[in-house]
N, C-alpha and C positions, 0 to 999 in steps of 0.2 A: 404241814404248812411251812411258811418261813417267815421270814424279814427281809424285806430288801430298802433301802435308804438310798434317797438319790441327792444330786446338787447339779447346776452342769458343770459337766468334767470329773466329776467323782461318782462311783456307783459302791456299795458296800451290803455284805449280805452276809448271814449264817450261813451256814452248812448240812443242817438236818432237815433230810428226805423222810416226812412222817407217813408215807404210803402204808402199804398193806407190811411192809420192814422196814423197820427202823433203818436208815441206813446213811451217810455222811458224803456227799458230794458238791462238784461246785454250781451253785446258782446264777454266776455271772460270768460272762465272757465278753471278748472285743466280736465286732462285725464289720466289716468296712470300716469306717475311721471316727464311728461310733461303739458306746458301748454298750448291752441288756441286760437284763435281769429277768428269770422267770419264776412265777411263782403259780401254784395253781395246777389245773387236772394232767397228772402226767404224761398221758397220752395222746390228746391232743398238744400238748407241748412239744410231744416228742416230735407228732407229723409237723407242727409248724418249725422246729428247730431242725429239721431234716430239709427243709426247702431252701432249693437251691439259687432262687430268686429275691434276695432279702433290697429291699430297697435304697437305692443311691443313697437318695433323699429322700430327708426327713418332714412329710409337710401332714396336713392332715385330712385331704382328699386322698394324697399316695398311700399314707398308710391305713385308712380305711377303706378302701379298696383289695388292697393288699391281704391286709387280716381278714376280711370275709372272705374271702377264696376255701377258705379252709371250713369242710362239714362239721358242726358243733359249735360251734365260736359264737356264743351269745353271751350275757350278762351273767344269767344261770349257772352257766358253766365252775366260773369262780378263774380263768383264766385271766392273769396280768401277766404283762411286759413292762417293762421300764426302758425306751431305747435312750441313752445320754449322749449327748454335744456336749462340745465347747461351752456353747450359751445357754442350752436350755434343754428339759429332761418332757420327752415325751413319752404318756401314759397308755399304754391302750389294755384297756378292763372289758373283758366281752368283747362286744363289739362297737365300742364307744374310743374315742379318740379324744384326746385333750395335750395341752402343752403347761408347761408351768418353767418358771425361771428362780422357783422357789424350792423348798425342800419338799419331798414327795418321800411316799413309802407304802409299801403292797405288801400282802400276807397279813396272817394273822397276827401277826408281830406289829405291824402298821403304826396303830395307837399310840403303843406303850414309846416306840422311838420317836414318832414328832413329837410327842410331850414331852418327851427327853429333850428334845432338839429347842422346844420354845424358850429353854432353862439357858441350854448351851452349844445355841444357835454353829453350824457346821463342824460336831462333833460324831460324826458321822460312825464310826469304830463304836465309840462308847453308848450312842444308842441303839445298835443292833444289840449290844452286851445289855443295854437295859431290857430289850425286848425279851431277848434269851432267857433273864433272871423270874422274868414276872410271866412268861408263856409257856404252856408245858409243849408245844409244838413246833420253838424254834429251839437251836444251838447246836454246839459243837463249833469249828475252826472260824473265825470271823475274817473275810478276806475283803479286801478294800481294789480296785480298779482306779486307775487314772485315765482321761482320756487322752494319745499323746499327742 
């Protein structure tokens, strides 16, 4: 599982891949002049993070559209993205779409960092680390993204 922490303009996440091996990589990256986060079933990840079509824009007819194209993509699944703006950090969980201009977070870490975050509101670095301390399914390197 992981942690991933958003704001708009900042995305920040762990690094521990708890699949079938334990193993350390990165969960966030740029896409066009936005940034994502993924957390959730690896393989459908993989096919959706291999698609060569990621959207302009960010709206939430486009990107549900978008995200159902892809076989498996429900609720069930346990599949989140985080895509981050400027202004505001869109969610898409399954197959459901939302926008928020607040702080957002996905994986099993989730919890434990907005509860951090209510304490000391855009501490973004330090509530992945709190996620990481109290989850046995997040950690290792904490990397933080800007969007530029």
């Amino acid at each position: 599982m992981t942690c991933i922490v958003a704001l708009p303009g900042r995305v920040c996440s762990d690094s521990l891949d708890t699949g079938s091996v334990r193993r350390y990589g990165p969960k966030i990256f740029r896409r066009h002049d936005y940034l994502v986060g993924t957390a959730g079933s690896s393989g459908l990840l993989q096919r959706i993070l291999a698609a060569p079509d990621w959207p302009l824009e960010l709206t939430e007819a486009g990107l549900a559209t978008w995200i159902n194209r892809f076989d498996g993509v429900n609720s069930e699944h346990g599949t989140e993205l985080i895509l981050c703006t400027r202004s505001e950090v869109w969610i898409i969980e399954g197959d459901a779409v939302y926008s928020s201009t607040q702080a957002v977070a996905v994986g099993s870490g989730a919890a434990y960092a907005l509860g951090y975050l209510e304490g000391r509101p855009g501490r973004l670095r330090e509530a992945v680390r709190a996620a990481c301390k109290h989850d046995p399914y997040c950690g290792g390197k904490v990397t933080e993204l800007r969007v530029r």
